[in-house]
N, C-alpha and C positions, 0 to 999 in steps of 0.2 A: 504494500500500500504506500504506494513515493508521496512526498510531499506535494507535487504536482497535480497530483490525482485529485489531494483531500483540495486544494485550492480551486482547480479548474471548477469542483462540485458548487462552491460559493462563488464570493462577487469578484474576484481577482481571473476571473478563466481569462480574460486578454492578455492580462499580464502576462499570467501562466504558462501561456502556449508560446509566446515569445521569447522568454526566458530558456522553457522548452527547446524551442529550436535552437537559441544560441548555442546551448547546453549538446545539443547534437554536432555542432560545427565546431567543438572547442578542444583546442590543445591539451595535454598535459607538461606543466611548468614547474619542474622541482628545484628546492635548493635543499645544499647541506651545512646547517648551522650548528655551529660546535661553540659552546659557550663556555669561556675559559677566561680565567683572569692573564691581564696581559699588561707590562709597566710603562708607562709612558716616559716615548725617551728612551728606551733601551737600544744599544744596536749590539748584536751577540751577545756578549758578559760583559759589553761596556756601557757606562753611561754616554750617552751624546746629548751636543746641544751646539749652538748659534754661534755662528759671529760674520757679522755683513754679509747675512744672506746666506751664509753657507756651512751645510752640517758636519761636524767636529767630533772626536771623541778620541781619548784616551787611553792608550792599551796598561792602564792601570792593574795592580796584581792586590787585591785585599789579604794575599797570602804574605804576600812581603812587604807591605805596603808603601810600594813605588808610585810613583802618579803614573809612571812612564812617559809616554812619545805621543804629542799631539797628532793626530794622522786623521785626514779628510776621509768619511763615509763614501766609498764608490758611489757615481749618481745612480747607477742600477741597483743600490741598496737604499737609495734614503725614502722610495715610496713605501718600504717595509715597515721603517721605524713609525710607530704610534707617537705622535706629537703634541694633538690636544694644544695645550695652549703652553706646551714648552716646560712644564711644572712636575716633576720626577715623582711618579707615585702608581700604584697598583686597579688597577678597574677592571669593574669583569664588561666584558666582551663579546661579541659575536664575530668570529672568523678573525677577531684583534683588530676589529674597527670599533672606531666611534663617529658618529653612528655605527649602528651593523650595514651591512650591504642593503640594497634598493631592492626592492620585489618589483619588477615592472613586468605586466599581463596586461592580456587584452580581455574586454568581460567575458564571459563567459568560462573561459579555463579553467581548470579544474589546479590548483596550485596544491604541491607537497611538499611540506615543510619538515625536511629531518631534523629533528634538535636532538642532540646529545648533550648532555651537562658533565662536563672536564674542571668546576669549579670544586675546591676543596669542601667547602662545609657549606654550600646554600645547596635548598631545590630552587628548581626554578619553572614556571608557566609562560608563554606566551601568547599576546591575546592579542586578536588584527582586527585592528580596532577601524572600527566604520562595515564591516565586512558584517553580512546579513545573516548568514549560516544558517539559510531556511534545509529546515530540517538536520541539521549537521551542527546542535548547542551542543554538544559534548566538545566540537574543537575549536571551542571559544576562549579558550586556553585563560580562566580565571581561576585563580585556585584555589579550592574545595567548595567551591560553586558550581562548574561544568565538569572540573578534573581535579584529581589528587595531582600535587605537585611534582615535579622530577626529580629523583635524587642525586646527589652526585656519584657519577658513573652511570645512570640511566639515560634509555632514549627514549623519544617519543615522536611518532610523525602525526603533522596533521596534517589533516585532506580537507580541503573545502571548494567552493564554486567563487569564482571574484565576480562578486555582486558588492555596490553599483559600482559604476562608472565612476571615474573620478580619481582625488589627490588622497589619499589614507597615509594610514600609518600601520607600523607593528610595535609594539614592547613588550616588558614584562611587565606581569601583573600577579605578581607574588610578592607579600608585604612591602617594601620600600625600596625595590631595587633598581626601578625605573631611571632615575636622575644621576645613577652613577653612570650609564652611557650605554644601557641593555636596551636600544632602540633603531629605528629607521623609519624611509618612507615607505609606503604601500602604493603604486601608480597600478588604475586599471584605465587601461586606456579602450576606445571606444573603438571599433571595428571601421567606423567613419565617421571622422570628426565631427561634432557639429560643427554649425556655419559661423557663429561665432570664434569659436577655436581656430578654425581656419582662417579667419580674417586676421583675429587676433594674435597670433600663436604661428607664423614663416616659422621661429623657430622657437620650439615647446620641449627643449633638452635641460633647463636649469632648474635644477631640486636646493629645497633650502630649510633644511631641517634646523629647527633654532632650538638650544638650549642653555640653559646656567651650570655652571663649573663650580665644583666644590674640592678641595683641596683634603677634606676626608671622609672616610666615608658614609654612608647615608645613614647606618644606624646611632655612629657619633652623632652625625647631624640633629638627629630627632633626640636623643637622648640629649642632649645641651639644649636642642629649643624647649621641652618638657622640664627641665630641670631650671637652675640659674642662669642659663642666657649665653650667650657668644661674650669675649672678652678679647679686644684688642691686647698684644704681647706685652703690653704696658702695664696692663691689668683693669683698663676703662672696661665698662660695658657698655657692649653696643647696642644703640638707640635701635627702635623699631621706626621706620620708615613712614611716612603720608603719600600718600596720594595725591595727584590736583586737585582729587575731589573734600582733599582731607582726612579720607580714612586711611585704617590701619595697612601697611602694605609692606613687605619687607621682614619676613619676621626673621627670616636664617640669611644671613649675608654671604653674598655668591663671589668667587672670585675673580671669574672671566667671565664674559656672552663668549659664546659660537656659535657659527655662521657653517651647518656640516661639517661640526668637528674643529673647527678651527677657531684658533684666538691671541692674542698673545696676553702675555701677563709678566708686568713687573720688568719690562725692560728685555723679556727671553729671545725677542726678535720671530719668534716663530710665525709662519706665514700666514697671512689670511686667504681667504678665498677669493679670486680673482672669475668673477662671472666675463669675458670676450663678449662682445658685440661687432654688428655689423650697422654699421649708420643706414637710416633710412626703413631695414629691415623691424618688424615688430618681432618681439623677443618674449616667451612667457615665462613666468616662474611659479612651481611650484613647490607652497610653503607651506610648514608644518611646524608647530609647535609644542615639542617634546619634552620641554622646562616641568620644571619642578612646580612652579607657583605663581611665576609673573606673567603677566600679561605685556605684551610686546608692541611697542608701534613702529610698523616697516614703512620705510619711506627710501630713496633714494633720491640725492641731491642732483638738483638739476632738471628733476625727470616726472614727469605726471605718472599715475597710478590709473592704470584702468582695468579695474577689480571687477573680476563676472562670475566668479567661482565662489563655494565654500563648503568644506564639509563632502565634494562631489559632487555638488548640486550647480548648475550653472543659474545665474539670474541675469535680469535688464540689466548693461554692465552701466556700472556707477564710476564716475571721474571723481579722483581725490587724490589729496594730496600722501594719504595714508592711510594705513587698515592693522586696527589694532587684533593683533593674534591671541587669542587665548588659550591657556594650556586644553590642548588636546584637539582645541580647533584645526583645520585648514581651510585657506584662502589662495586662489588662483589671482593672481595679475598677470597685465600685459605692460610692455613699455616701446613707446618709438624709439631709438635714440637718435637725437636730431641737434644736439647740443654743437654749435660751433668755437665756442670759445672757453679759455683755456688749456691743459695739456691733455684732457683725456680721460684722466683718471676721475674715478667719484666716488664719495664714500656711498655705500648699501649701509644704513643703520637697521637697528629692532632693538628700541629703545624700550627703555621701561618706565611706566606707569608714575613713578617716583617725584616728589617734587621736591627743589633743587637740588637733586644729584644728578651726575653725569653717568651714567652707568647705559650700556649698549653693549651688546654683541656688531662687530664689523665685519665688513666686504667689502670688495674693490669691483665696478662696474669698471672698465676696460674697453676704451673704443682703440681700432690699428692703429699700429704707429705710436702708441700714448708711451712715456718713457715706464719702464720699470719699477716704481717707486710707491709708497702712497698717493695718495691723494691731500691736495690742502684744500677742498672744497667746504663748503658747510650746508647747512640746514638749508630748505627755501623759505622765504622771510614771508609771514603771515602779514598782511596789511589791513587796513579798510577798504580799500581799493580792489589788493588781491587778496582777501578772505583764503585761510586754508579748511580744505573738507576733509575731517576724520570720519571714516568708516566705522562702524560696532567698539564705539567707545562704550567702557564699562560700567560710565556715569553720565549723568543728564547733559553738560556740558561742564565748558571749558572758561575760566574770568572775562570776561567781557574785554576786558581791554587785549587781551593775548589775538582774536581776530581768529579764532578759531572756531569751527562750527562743528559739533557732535551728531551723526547720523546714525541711528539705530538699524539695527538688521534688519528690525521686521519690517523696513519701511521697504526692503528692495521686492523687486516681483518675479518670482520664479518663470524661468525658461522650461515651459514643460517638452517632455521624450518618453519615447518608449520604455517601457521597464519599471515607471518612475511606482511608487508604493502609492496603493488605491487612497485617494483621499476620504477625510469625512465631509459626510454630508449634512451639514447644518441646521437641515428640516426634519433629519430622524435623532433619535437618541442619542444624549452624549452624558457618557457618566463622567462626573469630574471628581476630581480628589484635589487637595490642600494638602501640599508637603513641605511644609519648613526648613529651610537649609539653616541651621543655627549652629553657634558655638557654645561651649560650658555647657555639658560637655556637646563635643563634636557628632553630629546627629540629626535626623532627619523627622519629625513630630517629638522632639523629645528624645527619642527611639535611639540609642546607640545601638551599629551594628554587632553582633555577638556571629563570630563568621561561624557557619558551620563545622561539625566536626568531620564530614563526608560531603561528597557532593553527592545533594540532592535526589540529582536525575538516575541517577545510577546506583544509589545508595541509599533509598530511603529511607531505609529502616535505621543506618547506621549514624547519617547527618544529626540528629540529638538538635533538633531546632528548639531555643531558649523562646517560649511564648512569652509575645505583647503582651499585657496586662493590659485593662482599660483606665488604671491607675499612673500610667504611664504619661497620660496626657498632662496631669497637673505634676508628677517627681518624676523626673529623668531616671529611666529607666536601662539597662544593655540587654537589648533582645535579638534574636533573630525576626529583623522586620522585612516583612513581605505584604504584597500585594496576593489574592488570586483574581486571577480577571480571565472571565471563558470568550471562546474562538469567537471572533468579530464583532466582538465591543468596540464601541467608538468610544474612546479614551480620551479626556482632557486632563492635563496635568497642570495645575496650578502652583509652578515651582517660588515658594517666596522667602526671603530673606528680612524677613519682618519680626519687629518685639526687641528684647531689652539686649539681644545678642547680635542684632545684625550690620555688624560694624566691618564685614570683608564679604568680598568677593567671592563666587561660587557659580566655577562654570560646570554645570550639567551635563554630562555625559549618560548616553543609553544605549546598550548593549542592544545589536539584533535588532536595530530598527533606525528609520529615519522620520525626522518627524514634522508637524508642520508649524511654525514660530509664526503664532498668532497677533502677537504682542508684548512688547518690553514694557514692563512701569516703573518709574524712576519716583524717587521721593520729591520734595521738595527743595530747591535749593538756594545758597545767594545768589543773587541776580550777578550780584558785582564781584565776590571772587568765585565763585561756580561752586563752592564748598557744600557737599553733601552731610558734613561733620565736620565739630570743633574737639580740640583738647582740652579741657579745663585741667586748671593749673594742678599739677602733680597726679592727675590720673590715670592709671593702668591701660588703660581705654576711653576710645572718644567715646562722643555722646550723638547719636546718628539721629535725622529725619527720617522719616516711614513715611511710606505714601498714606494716602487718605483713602485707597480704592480698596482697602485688606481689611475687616473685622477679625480681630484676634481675642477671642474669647477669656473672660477674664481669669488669669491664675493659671494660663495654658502655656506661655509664651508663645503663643502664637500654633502650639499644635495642634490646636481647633481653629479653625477660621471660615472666614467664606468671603462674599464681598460686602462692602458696606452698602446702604440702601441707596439706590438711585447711581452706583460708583461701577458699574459694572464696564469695562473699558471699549471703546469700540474695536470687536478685532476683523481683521485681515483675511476673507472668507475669499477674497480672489487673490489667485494663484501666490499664497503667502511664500515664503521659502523655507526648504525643505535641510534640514540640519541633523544630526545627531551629539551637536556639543552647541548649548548655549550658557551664555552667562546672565546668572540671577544677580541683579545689580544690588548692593549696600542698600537695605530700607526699602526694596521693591522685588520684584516680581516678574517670571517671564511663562505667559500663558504659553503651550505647547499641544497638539493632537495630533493622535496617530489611531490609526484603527487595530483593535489587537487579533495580527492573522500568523503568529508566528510560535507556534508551541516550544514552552520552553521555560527555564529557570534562567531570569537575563539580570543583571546588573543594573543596576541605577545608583550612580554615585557624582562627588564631588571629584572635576581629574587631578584638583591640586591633590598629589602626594600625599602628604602626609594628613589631610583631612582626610581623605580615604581609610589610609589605616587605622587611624584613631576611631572610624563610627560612622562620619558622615555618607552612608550607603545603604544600598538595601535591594530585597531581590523583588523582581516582578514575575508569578508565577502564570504564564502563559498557557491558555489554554490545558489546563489539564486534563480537560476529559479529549484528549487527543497523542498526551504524547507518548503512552505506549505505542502508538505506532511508529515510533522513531523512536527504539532503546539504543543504549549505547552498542557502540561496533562490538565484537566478539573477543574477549580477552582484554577488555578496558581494564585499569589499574586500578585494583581498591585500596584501602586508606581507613582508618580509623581510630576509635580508643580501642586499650584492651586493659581486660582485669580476668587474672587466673581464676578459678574454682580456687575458693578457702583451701581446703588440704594438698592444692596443689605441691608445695614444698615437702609436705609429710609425706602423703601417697611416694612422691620421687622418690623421698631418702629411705623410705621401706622398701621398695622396689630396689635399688642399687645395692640395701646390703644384702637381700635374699639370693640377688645375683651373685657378688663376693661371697656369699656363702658364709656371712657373720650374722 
């Protein structure tokens, strides 16, 4: 009984049978990933590093401890050495990239992913994230949600269909291990471009995976942000960061941006990424944001932004001057280069969120001929004249006097196609739900996640799901929180970030679907510095506006709500844009629907990091009275607790001396 079958039988059968047919004409597309820690900076038993451009390293002996003999890395050896941003230290790896390698398919393929785990003491999961996995939740590679985790020295392959089309990603998605550099992009490319693409995109070769660099590793990281705090070597502690909007922003301090892996830090020289162009020619890029926590504004100097993409989704393309990335988002741009003056070079920024600090991941845009060097270019200058256009900023706006103007997502209008997921329909039924993205503690109504002890799908009886309480609304509670919602429910999801915790950001991530972004609500804010929140003097945390559209019931923090009377927002019922990552703004709210056709146990989380692991998630149980017809493949890997029978230990040591014969 294929997944095909039970759908064609419901309202998706166009979809179906075209998907169908891709799925006849498709390739098979394997890779083999060996996930293994790897040092940056190593070349053989030596260390290497910089100087004017050229890599170096020392046949030092730690046995005798000589420095030795300076000697230049063969250039057919230095695409070997792991570089990062020039900074000596150990990261687990795929194939000993950072990023890992690129998955680039065309839809419909059928992709195999061999992983092997070569890392000493972690398991690991990988989860390909934007990928649909209609019928195929078990290789959603979340772990002890879809699948027990890998262990070291085990393999696992996953098989799936690359559905949709579009800019994705892959990482891990096993406790915190994401942001040490266990990532890449996921490209499914379309059989035939659309017509946009083609206009836009002569040439559609530039990937730009962005992330933040940390100098140790992720569980340090958490255990210092959970405890006393980061401390400068002086002994200061370090401040927690604002926003333009005023909120909290910055909580674990990063050491480099990079732009696919690269960056430099502290003077290392190490190289940045140099994207080539061709003047005249449109060039596209596609971007992905695999960071830890910030949210990113991509801009490049000199050069307009013509943004049509996100998430895989193409829309009416919007002119700006920028397009702010959220963890776990993608965004497609195009760019002319037409620029005639100066030498050539330009800086590619993805800046961060942060107000007054300077902090960016770089690149170097590259027209022929330009000399070899950086760039001394800068920002494009915002005016009243020339107004600058921010794209999916993650707050209402920007100070008035800055000349900057905030566009929301849900204002763009989707470019529909074949394949695209059945929309809802607005004159039948829609059930909505109210889920709170809150902090103290980290959690979604209250509800701290409590992860299973098995997965689910394949483990029922062993997963030991910790039940919600209905006490849980008014005392935060750690449960295993789930939705059930049966086969073709029209779903609204009322994601808000409202009540006495809503002081950050929280972009929305959902497994095994795509959805439709009906509408953003932002709180209220100054006209004249844009401030969504203030700090009063010596406090822990700001103090945030709420919208006025959200009733939060009292003594819930907000994990009962609904809308206020008369406050209901106008949403977006023609062709909205279709997403699987948005961001719930500081004191507001971002309405979402999707129809539920996809049987399964799926994720719904927060993609910042470490909000994840701490609680902020929970599962959405899909169609149940459907997914015995899709069990896990034959010989899936189980997982569990155990506890011996009481006399286990007696029974043995009777049995061994009747053996010995004492």
């Amino acid at each position: 009984y294929s997944f095909c079958t039970l759908l064609t039988a419901g309202s998706m059968r166009t979809t179906c049978l075209a998907l169908c047919m891709l799925a006849a004409q498709a390739a098979v597309v394997e890779y083999d990933f060996v996930v293994e820690n790897t040092l940056v900076m190593q070349y053989g038993q030596y260390k290497a590093y910089f100087r004017d451009g050229v890599m170096y390293y020392k046949n030092s002996s730690s046995n005798t401890g000589a420095n030795g003999m300076e000697l230049k890395v063969p250039e057919a050896d230095v695409a070997k050495v792991l570089v990062v941003d020039g900074f000596y230290r150990a990261v687990p790896t795929v194939n000993g990239q950072v990023p890992g390698p690129a998955i680039i398919v065309t839809e419909g393929d059928e992709v195999v992913v061999r992983m092997t785990n070569k890392l000493e003491n972690q398991p690991v999961t990988l989860h390909w994230h934007g990928m649909y996995q209609r019928g195929s939740n078990f290789m959603d590679g979340v772990s002890q949600i879809t699948q027990c985790p890998t262990l070291p020295g085990q393999s696992f392959t996953y098989r799936f269909i690359a559905e949709p089309v579009g800019t994705h990603s892959w990482h891990s998605h096993h406790g915190i291990q994401r942001p040490d550099g266990l990532f890449g992009p996921l490209i499914v490319k379309e059989k035939t471009p659309s017509f946009t693409r083609s206009v836009l995109c002569k040439h559609d070769n530039f990937l730009m995976t962005l992330s933040l660099w940390y100098h140790q590793s992720t569980p340090d990281v958490y255990h210092k942000r959970l405890g006393p705090g980061f401390f400068s070597p002086s002994g200061d502690i370090y401040k927690w960061g604002r926003s333009v909007d005023g909120k909290l922003v910055s909580e674990i301090p990063f050491k480099t941006g990079l732009v696919n892996g690269k960056g430099r830090f502290n003077g290392t020289q190490a190289p940045y990424e140099v994207y080539n162009v061709v003047p005249g020619d449109t060039h596209c890029f596609r971007i992905v944001n695999a960071g830890l926590a910030q949210s990113l504004r991509v801009s490049i100097d000199g050069h307009e932004l013509q943004v049509f993409a996100s998430d895989g989704f193409e829309f009416q393309t919007v002119t700006a001057e920028s397009v702010v990335v959220n963890p776990g988002e993608s965004y497609d741009i195009s760019i002319l280069p037409n620029v005639t003056t100066g030498d050539g070079n330009f800086w590619v920024r993805a800046r961060t969120m942060e107000e007054g600090a300077d902090h960016e991941a770089l690149a170097i845009l590259r027209y022929p001929s330009a000399p070899v060097k950086d760039p001394v270019t800068t920002r494009t200058s915002c005016t009243a004249a020339t107004p600058c256009n921010v794209l999916n900023c993650p707050f209402p706006a920007y100070a008035a006097d800055s000349f900057q103007t905030c566009q929301s997502i849900h204002t763009v209008r989707n470019m529909p196609r074949a394949g695209d997921p059945t929309r809802v329909d607005p004159t039948k039924p829609i059930e909505t739900y109210f889920l709170n993205f809150g902090f103290s503690p980290l959690s979604i109504n209250n509800r701290q996640f409590a992860t299973p002890h098995a997965p689910p799908g394949s483990q029922p009886d062993a997963a030991k799901f910790v039940p919600c309480e209905e006490s849980c609304d008014t005392t935060p509670c750690v449960c295993t929180h789930h939705l059930n919602i049966t086969y073709g429910t029209q779903v609204q999801f009322v994601f808000t970030n409202t009540g006495p915790h809503g002081y950050g950001m929280h972009p929305a991530h959902f497994h095994g679907h795509s959805f439709e972004v009906m509408y953003i609500g932002y709180p209220p804010y100054d006209p004249v510095t844009g401030h969504v929140c203030e700090w009063p003097a010596g406090a822990p945390h700001p103090t945030c506006r709420s919208t006025l559209d959200i009733a939060c019931k009292e003594g819930t923090a907000c994990a009962v709500a609904s809308w206020a009377p008369g406050r209901e927002p106008p949403l977006n019922n023609t062709q909205a844009p279709l997403k699987d990552t948005v961001i719930v703004p500081p004191g507001g709210y971002a309405v979402v629907r999707y129809v539920a056709d996809n049987p399964g146990y799926w994720h719904l989380h927060c993609h910042m990091a470490h909000h994840q692991f701490y609680g902020l998630s929970m599962i959405i149980n899909e169609a149940p009275e459907h997914q015995a017809q899709f069990p896990a493949p034959p010989g899936f890997p189980k997982c569990g607790d155990f506890e011996p029978p009481q006399n286990y230990a007696s029974t043995s040591r009777d049995k061994w001396a009747s053996m010995a014969g004492l």
